[in-house]
C-alpha positions in Angstrom: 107.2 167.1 125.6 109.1 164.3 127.3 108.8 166.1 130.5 105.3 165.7 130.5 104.7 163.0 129.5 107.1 162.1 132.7 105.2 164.0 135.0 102.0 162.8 133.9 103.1 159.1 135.1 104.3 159.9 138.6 101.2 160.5 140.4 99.3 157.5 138.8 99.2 154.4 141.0 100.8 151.3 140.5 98.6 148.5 139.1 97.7 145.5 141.0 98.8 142.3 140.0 95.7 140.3 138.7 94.1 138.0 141.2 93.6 134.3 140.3 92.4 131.2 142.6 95.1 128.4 142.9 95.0 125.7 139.9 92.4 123.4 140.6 94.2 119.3 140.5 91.0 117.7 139.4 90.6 119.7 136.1 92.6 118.9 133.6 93.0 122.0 130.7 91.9 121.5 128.0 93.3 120.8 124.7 93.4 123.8 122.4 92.4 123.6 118.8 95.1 122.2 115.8 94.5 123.2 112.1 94.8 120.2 110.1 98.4 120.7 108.3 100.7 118.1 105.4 101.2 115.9 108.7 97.6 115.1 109.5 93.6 116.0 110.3 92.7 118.7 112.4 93.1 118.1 116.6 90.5 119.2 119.5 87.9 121.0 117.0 85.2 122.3 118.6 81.9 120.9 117.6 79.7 123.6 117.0 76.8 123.6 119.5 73.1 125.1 117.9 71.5 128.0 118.9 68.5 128.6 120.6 67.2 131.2 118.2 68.2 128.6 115.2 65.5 126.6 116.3 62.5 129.9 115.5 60.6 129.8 112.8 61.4 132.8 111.4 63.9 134.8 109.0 66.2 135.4 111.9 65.5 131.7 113.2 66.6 130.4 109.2 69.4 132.8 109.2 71.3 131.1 112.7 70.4 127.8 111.6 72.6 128.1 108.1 75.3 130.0 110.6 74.8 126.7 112.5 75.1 124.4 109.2 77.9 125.7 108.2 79.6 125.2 111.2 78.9 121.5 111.1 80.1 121.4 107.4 83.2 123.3 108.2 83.9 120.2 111.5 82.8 117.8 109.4 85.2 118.6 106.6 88.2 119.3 109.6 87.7 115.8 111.3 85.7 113.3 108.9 83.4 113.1 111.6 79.5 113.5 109.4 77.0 112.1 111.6 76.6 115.7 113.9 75.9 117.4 109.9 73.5 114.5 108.8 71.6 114.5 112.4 70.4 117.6 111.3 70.4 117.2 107.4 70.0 113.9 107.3 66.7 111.8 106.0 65.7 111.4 109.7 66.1 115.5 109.9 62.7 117.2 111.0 61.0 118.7 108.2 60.2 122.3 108.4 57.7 124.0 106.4 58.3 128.0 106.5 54.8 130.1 105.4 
């Protein structure tokens, strides 16, 4: 069984190292995401940016909006930051009447 498998990796060709373009100086990277922990709040969260489709009046439309919301909930509990969650909740919020 060994032998086989052997055999079966001789002929296949070696893989090519993957290609990348040189590290551009001008762009920094960017920060990557840090849980809030006993030390502190939460580092570099994401905000969560709204969908096209949440903006449809429809079942589909109501369904990525609330995927949306509770996005905002979740970065607003992470990083005390509210005012994203209340521009869209908020008194000034647009009302929407579904029929």
């Amino acid at each position: 069984m060994l032998a086989l498998t052997l055999v079966g990796c001789i002929g296949s060709p070696a893989p090519s190292p993957p290609t990348s373009s040189p590290p551009n100086p001008t762009v920094s990277p960017t920060p990557s995401y840090k849980p809030a922990d006993h030390k502190g709040k939460a580092q570099n969260v994401p905000l969560p940016v709204m969908p096209a489709e949440a903006k449809a009046h429809t079942k589909e439309g109501l369904q990525a909006f609330m995927k949306h919301w509770v996005g905002l909930l979740s970065y607003a509990y992470e990083t005390g930051d509210t005012g994203p969650l209340f521009e869209v909740t908020g008194a000034g919020a647009p009302r929407v009447r579904m029929s």
